[in-house]
Backbone bond lengths (Angstrom), bond angles and torsions (degrees), N, CA, C in turn:
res aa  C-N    CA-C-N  psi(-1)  N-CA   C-N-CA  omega(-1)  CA-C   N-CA-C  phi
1 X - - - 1.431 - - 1.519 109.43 -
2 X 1.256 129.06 146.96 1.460 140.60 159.54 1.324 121.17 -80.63
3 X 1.241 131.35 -32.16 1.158 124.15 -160.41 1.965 102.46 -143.35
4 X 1.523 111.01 132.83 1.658 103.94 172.15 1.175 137.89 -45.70
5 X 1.637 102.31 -48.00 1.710 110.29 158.44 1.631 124.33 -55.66
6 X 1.340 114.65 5.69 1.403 119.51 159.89 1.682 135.21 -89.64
7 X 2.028 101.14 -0.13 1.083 116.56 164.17 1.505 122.50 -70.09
8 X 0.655 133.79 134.18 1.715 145.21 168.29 1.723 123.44 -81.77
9 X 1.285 98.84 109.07 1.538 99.09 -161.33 1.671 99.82 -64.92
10 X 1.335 118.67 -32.04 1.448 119.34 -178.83 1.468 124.19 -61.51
11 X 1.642 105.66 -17.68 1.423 122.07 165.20 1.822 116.23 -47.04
12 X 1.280 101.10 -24.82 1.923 108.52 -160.47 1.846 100.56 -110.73
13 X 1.728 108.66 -6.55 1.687 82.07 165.46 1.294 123.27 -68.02
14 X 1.337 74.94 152.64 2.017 90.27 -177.95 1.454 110.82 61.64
15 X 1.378 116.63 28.18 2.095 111.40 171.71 1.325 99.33 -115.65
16 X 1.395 114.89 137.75 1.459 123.40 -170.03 1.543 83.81 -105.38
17 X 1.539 138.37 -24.37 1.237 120.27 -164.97 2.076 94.09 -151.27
18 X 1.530 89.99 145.54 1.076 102.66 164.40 1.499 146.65 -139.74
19 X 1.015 133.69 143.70 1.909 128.66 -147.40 1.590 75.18 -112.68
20 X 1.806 103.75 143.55 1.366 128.16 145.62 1.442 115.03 -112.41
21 X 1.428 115.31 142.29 1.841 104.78 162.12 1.434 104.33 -130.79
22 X 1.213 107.04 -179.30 1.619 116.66 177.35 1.446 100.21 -150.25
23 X 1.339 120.24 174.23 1.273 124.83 146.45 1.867 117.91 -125.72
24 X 0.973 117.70 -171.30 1.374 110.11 171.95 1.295 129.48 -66.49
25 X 1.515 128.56 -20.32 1.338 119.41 170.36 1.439 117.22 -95.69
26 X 1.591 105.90 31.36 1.525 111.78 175.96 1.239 99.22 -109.43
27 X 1.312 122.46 124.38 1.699 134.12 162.18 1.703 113.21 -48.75
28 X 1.179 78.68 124.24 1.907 94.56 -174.00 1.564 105.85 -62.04
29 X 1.347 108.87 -30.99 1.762 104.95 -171.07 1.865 111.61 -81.07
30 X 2.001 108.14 -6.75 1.461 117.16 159.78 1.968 110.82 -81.26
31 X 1.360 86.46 -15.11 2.033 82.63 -179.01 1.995 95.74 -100.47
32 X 1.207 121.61 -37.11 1.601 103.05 151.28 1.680 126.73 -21.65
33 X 1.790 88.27 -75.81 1.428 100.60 -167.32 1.410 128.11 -47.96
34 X 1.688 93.77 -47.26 1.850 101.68 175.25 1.686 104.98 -59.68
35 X 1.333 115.46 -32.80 1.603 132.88 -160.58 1.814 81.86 -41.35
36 X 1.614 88.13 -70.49 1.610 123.43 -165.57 1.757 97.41 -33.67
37 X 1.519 118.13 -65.90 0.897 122.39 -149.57 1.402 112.01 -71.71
38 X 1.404 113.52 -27.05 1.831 118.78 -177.63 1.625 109.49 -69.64
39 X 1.708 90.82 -38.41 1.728 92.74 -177.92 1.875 98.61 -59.65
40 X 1.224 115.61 -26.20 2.054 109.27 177.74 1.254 92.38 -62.58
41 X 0.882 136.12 -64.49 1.638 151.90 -168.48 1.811 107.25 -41.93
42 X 1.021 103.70 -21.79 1.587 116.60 -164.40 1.604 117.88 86.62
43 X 1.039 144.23 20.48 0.908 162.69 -139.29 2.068 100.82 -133.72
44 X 1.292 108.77 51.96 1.436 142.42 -163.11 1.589 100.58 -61.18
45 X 1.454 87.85 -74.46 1.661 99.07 -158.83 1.336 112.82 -95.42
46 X 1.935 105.68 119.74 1.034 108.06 -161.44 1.954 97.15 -122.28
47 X 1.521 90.44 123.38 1.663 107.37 168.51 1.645 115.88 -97.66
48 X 1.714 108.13 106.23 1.686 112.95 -178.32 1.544 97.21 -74.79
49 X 1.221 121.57 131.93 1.637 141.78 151.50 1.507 106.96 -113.98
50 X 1.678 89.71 125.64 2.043 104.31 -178.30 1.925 77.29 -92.51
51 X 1.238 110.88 139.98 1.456 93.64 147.95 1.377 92.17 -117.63
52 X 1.729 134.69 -14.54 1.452 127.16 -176.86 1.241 112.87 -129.67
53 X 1.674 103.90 146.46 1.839 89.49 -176.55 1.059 92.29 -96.77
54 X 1.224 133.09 169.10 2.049 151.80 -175.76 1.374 119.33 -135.98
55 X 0.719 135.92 118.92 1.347 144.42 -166.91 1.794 108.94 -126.05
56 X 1.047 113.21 -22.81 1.729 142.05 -170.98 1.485 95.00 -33.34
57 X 1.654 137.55 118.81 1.188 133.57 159.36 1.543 106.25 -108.62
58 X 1.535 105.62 125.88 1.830 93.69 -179.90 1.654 93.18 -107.82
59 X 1.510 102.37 147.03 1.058 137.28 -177.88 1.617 108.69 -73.73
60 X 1.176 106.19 154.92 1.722 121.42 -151.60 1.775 78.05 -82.29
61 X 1.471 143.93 151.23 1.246 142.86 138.00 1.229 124.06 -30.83
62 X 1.235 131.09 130.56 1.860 121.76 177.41 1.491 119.90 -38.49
63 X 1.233 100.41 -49.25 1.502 94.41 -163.67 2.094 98.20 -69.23
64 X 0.883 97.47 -30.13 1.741 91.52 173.67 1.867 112.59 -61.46
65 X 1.056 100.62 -33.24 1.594 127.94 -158.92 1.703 90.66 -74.24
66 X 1.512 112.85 -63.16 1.506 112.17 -168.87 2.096 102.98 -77.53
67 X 1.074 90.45 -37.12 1.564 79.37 -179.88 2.016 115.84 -68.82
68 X 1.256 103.45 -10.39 1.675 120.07 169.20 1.630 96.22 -76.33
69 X 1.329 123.27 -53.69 1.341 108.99 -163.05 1.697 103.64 -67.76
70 X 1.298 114.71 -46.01 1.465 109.43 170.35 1.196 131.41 -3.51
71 X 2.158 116.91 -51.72 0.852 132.46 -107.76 1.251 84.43 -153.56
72 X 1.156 134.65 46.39 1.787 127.48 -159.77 1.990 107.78 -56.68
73 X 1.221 101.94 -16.18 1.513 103.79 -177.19 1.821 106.39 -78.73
74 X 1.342 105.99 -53.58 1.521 108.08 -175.01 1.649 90.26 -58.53
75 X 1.014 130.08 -26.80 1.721 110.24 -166.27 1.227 115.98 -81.52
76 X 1.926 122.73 -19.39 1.324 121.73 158.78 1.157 125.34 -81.83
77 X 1.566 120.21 -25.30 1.303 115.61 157.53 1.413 116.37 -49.57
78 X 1.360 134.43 -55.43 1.383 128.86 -174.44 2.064 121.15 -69.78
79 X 1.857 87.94 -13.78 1.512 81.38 158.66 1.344 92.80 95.08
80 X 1.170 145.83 -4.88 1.556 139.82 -155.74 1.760 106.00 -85.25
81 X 1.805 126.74 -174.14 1.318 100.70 -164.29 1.411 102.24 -85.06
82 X 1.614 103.17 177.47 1.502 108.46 -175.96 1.671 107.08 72.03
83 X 1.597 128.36 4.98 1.304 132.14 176.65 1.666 89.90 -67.44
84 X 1.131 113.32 154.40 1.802 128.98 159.93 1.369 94.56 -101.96
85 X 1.477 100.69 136.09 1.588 128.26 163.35 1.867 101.70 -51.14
86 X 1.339 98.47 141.60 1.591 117.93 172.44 1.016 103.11 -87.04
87 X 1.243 138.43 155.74 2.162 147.29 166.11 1.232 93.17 -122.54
């Protein structure tokens, strides 16, 4: 799913318990939201289990990548490598 409002509250009759997962190219603020939304659900108490650590950085797409180099200013604004420190 992409989005929290794509959960289905009818998914949780009759579940006394429920598992979330993610992997690394899932945005943490979509594992918030559902977080958010189960606790509406009643779905309160939440136990985090790492079973993997992630370290995984994905790379911007080329065409984002070459239209950044274009632009040597937007690319320190966004902080990316080869950015110069701000004072």
């Amino acid at each position: 799913m992409d989005f929290a409002h794509q959960v289905d509250e009818s998914w949780f009759e009759g579940v006394a318990t429920v598992g979330l997962t993610s992997g690394a190219s899932v945005p943490e603020v979509l594992v918030q939201e559902v977080l958010t939304l189960l606790a509406e659900y009643g779905y309160e108490n939440i136990e985090e289990v790492e079973t993997a650590k992630e370290d995984i950085l994905f790379s911007l797409p080329k065409e984002l990548r070459a239209a950044l180099k274009n632009d040597e200013n937007t690319g320190r604004q966004l902080g990316g490598r080869g950015a110069k420190p701000t004072r």
